[in-house]
Backbone as ProteinMPNN parsed JSONL, in Angstrom:
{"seq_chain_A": "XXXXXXXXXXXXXXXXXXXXXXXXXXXXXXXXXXXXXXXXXXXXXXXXXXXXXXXXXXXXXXXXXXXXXXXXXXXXXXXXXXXXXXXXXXXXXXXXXXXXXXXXXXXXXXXXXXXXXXXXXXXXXXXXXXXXXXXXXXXX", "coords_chain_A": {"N_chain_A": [[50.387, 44.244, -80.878], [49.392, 42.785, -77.71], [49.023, 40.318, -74.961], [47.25, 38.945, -72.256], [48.434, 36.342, -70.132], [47.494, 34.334, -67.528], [48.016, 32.23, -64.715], [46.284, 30.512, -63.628], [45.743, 29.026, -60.965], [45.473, 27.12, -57.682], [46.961, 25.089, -57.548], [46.61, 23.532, -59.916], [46.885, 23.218, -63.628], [45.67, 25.161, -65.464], [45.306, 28.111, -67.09], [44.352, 31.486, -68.095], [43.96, 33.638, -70.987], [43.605, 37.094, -72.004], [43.139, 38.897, -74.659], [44.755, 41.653, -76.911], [42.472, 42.579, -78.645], [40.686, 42.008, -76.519], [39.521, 39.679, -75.392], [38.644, 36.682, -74.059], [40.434, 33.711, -73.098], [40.913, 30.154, -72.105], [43.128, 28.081, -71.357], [44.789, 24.788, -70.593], [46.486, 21.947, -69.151], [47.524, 18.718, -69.659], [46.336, 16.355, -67.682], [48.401, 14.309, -66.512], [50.202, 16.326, -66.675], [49.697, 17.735, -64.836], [47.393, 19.196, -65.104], [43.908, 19.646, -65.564], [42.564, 18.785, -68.139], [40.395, 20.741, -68.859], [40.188, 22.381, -70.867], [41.697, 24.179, -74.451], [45.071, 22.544, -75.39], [47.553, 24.831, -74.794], [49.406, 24.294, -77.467], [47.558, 23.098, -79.705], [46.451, 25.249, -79.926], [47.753, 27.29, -81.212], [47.97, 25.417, -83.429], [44.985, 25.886, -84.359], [44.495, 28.504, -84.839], [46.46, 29.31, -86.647], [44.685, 27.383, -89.014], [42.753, 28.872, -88.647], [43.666, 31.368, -89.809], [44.261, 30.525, -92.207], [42.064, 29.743, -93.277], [40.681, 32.538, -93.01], [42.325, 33.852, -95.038], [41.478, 32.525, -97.516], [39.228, 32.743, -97.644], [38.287, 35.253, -97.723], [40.405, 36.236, -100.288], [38.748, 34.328, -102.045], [35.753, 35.598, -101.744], [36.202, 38.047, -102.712], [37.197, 37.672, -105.231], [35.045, 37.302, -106.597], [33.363, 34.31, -106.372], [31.291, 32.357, -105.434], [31.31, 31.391, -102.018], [30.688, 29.728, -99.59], [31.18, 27.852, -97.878], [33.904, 26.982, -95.695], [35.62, 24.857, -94.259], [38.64, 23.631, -92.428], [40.615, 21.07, -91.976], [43.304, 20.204, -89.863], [46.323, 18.163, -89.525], [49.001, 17.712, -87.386], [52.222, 16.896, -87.048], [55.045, 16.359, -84.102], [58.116, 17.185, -82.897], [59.9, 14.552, -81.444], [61.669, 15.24, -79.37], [62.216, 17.493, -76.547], [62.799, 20.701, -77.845], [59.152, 20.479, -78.455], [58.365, 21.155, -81.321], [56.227, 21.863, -84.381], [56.721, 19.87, -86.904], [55.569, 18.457, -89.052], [52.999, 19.629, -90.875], [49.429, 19.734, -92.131], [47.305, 20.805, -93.996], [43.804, 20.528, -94.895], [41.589, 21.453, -96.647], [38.216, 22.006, -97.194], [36.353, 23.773, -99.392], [33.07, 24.989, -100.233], [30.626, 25.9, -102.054], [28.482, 27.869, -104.674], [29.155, 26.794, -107.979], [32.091, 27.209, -107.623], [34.811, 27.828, -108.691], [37.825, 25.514, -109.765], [40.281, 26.49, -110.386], [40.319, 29.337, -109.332], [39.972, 28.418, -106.449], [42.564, 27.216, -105.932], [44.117, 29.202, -106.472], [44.059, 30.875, -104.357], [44.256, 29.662, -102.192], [46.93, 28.769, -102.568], [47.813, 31.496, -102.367], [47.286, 32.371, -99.575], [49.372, 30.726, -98.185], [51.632, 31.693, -99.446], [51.972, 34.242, -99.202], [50.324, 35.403, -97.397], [49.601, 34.302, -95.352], [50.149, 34.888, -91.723], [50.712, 33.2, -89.701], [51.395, 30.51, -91.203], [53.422, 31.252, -92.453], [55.352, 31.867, -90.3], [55.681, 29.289, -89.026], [56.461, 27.513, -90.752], [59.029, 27.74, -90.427], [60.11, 25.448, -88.943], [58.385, 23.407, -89.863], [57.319, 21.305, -92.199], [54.893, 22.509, -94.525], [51.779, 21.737, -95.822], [49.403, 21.006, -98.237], [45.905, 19.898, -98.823], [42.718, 20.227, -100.925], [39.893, 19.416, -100.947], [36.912, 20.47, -103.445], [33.39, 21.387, -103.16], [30.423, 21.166, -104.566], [27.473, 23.371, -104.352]], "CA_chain_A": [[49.555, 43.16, -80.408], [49.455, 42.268, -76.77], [47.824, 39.199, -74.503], [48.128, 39.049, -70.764], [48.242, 34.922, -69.957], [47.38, 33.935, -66.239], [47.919, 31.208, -64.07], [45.053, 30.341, -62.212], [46.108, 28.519, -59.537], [44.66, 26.125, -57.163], [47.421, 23.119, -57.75], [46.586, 22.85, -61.254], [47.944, 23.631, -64.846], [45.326, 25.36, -66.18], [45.356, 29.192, -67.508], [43.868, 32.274, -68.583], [44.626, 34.438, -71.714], [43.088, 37.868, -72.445], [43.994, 39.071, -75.905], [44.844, 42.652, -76.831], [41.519, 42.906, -78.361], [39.522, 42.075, -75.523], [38.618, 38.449, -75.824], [39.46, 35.971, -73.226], [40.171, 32.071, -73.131], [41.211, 28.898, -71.231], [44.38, 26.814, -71.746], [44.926, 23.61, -69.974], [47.133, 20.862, -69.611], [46.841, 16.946, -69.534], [46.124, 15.623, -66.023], [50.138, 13.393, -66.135], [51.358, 17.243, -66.435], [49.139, 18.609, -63.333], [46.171, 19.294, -65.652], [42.713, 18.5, -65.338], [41.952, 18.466, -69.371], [39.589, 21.399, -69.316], [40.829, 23.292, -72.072], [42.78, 23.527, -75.042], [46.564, 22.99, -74.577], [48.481, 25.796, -76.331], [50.017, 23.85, -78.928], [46.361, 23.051, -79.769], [45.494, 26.943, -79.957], [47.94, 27.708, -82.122], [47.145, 25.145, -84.732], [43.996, 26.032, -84.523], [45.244, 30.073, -84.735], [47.164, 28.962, -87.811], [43.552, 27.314, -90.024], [41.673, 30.344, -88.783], [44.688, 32.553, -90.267], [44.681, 30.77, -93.532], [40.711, 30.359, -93.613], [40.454, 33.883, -93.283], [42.628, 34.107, -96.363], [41.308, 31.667, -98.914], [37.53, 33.165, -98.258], [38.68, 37.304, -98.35], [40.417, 35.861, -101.541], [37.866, 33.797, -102.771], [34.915, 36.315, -102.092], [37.245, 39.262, -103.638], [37.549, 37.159, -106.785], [33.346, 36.881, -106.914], [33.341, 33.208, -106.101], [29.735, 32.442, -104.286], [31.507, 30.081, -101.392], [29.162, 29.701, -98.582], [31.581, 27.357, -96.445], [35.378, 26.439, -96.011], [36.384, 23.831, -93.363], [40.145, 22.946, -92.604], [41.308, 19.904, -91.006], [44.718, 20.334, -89.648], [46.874, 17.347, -88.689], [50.551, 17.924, -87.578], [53.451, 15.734, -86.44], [55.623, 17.037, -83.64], [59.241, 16.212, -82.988], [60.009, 13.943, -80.15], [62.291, 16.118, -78.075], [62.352, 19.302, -76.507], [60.988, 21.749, -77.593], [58.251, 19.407, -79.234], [57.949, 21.9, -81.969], [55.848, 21.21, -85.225], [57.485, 19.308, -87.965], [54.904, 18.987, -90.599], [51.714, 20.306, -90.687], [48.906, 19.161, -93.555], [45.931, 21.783, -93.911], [42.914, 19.86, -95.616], [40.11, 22.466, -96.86], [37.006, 21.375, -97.702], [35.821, 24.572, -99.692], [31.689, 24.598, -100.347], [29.436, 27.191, -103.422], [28.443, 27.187, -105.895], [29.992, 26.949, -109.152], [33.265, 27.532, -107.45], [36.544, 27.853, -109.928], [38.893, 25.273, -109.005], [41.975, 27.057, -109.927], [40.32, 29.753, -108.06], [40.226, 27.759, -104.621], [43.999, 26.656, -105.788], [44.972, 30.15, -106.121], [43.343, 31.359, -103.217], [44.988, 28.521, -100.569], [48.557, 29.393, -102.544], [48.514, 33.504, -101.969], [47.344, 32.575, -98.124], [50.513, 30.073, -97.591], [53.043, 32.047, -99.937], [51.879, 35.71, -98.918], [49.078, 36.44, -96.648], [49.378, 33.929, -93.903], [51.517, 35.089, -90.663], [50.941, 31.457, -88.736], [52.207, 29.322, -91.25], [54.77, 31.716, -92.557], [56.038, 31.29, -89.0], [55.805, 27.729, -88.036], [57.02, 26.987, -92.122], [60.695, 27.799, -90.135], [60.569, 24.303, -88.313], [57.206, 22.089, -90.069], [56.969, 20.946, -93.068], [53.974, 22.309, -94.473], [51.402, 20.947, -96.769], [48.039, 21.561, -98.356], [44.85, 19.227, -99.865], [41.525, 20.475, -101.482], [38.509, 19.236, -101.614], [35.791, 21.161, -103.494], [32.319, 20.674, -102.458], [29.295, 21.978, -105.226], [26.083, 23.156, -104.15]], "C_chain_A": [[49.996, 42.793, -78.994], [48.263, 40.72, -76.587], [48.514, 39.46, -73.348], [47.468, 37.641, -70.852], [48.622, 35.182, -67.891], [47.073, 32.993, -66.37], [47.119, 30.983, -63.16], [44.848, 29.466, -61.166], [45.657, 27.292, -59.286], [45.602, 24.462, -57.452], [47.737, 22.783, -58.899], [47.237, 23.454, -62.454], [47.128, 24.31, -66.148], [45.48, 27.95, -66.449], [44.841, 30.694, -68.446], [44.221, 33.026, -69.407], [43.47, 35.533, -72.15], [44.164, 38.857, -73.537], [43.936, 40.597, -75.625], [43.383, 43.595, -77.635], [39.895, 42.51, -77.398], [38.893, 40.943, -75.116], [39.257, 37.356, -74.464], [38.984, 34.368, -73.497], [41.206, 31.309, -72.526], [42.677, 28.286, -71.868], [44.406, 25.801, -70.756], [46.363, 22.501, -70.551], [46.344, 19.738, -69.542], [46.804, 16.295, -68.271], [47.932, 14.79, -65.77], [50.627, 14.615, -66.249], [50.672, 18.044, -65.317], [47.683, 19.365, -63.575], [44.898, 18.786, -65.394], [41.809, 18.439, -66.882], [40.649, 19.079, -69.618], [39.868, 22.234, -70.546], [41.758, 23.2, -73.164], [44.024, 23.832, -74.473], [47.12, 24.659, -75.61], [49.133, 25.669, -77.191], [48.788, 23.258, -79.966], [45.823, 24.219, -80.509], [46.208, 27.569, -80.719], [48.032, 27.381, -83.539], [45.918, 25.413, -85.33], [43.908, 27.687, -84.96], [46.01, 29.829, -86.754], [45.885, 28.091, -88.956], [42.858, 28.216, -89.596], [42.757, 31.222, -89.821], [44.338, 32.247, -91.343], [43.115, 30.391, -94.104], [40.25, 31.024, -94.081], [40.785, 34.126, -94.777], [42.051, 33.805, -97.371], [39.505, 32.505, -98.777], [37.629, 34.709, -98.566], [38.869, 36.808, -99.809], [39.257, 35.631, -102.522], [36.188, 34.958, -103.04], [35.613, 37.727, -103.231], [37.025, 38.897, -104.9], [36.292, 36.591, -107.448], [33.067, 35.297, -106.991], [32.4, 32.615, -104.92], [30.214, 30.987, -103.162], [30.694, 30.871, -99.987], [29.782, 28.837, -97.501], [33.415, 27.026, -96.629], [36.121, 25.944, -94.586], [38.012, 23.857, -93.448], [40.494, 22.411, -91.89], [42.698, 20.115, -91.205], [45.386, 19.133, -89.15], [48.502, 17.674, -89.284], [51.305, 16.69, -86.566], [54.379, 16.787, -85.427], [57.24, 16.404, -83.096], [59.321, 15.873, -81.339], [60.527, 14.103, -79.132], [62.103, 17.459, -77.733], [63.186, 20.062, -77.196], [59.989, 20.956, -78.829], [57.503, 20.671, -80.597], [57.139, 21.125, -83.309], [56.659, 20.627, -86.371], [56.68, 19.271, -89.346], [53.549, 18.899, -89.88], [50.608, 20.257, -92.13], [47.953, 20.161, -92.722], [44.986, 21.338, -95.297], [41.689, 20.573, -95.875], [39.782, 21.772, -97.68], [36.114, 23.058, -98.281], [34.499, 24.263, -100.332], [31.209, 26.016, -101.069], [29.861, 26.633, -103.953], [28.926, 27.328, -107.229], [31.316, 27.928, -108.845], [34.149, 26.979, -108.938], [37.626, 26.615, -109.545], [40.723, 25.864, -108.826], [41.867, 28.478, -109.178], [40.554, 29.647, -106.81], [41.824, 27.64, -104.827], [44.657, 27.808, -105.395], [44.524, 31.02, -104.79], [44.473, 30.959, -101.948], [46.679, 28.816, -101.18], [48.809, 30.561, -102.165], [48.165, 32.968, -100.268], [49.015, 31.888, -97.37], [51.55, 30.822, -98.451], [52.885, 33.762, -99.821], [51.243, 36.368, -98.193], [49.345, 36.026, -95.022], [50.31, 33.929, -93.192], [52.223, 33.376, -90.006], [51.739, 30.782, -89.787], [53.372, 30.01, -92.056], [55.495, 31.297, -91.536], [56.591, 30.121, -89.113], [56.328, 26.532, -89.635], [58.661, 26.843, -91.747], [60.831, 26.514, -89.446], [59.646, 23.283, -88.924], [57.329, 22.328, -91.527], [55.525, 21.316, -94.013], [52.961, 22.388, -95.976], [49.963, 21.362, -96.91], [47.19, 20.031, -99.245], [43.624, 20.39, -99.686], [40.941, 19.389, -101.375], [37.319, 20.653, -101.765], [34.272, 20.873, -103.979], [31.073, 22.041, -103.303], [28.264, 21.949, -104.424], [25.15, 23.076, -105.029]], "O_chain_A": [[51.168, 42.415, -78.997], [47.376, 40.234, -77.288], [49.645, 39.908, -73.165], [46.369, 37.472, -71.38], [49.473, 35.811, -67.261], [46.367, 32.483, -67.239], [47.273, 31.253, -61.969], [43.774, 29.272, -60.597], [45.424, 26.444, -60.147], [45.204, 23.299, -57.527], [48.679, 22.056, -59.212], [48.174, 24.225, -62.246], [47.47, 24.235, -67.328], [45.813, 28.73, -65.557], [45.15, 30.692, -69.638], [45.182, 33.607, -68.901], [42.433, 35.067, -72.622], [45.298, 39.313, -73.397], [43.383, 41.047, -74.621], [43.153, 44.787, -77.43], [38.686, 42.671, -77.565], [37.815, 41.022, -74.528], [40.423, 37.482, -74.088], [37.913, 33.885, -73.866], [42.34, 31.779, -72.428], [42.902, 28.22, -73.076], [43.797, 26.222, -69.773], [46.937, 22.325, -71.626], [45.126, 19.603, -69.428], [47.721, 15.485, -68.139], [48.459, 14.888, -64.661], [51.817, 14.532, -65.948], [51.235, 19.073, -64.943], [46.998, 19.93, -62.723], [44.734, 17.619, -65.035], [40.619, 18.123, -66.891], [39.793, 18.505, -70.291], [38.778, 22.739, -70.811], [42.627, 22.331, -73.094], [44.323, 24.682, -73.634], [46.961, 25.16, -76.723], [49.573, 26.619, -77.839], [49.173, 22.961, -81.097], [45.003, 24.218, -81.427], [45.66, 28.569, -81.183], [48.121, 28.134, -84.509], [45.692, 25.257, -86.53], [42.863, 27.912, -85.571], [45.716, 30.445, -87.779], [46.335, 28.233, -90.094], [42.021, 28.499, -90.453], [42.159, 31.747, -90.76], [43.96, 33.207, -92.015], [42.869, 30.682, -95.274], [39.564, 30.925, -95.099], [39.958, 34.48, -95.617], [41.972, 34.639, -98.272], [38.79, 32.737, -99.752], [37.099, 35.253, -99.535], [37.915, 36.837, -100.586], [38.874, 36.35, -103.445], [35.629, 35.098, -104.128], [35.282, 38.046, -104.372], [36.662, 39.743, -105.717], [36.237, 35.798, -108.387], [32.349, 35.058, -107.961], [32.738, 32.458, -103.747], [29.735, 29.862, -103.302], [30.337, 31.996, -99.634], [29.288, 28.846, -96.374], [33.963, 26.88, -97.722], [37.002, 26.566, -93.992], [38.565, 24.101, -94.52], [40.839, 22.996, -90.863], [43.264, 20.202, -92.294], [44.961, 18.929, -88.013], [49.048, 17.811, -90.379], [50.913, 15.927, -85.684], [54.502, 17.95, -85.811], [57.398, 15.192, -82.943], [58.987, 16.552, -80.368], [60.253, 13.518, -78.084], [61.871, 18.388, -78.507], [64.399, 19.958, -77.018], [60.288, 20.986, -80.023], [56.3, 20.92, -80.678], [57.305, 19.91, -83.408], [57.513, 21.46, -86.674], [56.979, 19.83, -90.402], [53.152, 18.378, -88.838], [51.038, 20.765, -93.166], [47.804, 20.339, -91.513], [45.275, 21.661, -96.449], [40.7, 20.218, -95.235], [40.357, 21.124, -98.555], [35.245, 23.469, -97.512], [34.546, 23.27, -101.059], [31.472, 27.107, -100.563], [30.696, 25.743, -104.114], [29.087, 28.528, -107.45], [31.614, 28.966, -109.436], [34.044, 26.094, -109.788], [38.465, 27.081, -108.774], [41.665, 25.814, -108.036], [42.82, 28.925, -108.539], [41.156, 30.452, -106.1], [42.469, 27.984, -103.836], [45.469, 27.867, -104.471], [45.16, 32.06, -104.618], [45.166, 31.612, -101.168], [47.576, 29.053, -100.371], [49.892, 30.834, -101.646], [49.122, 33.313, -99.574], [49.623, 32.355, -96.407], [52.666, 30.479, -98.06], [53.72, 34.472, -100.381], [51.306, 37.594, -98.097], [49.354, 36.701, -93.993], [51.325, 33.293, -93.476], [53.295, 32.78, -89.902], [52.844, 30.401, -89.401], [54.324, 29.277, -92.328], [56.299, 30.384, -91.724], [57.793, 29.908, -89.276], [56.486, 25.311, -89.642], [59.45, 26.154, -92.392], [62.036, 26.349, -89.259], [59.958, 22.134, -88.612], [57.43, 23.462, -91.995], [54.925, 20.279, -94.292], [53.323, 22.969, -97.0], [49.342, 21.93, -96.012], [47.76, 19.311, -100.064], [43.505, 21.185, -98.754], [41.493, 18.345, -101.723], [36.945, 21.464, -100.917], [34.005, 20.242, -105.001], [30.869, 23.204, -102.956], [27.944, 20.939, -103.798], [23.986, 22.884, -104.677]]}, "name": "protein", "num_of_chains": 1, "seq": "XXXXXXXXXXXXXXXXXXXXXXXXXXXXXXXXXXXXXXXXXXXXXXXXXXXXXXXXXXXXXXXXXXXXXXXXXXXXXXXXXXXXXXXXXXXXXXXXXXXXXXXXXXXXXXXXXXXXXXXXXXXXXXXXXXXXXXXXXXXX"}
């Protein structure tokens, strides 16, 4: 896996990342660090990197296991510690899974194999955050 990250100049604190397959996107800071708040920051992009990761999982799962879901949200809110390196501390991942005549201990076992076997991100970021799961499941 590569990414090439550029600095794009001009004064400011914002930055370019092209991934190793081909995709490119913005980072930014906050205007008090030289930012002008176009973009996400990168502690931003990898929470957001980390509910796509375990997304991915719970719907492969969930379709795999013939389970007609049709949507699966995840609100992420994390806490970060107050000194450098402001790493994550805990991290809550709130899916809102949606079909119909979903299983619920399907969805349960689904969101456990992504956090205890599938998912890289919060394997990772499990070495410094705390991290935590809710359900909701949502009939059509």
């Amino acid at each position: 896996m590569e990414c090439q990250v550029s600095w794009l100049g001009s004064g400011g604190m914002a930055f370019s990342a092209k991934t190793g397959s081909g995709h490119q996107l913005k980072m930014d800071g906050p205007p008090d660090a030289g930012g002008q708040n176009s973009a996400p920051r990168p502690m931003e992009l990898i929470l957001a990197g980390t509910g796509g990761c375990s997304a991915f999982d719970v719907v492969l799962i969930l379709q795999r296991a013939k389970q007609a879901v049709s949507a699966c949200d995840v609100k992420l809110t994390a806490e970060r510690a107050e000194t450098e390196p402001k790493v994550f501390t805990k991290i809550n991942l709130h899916f809102t899974v949606t079909g119909k005549d979903l299983e619920r201990p399907k969805v349960e076992r689904a969101i456990k194999l992504s956090h205890e076997k599938y998912c890289s991100a919060t394997t990772m970021l499990a070495k410094t955050a705390e991290i935590t799961y809710s359900i909701d499941i949502v009939s059509e």
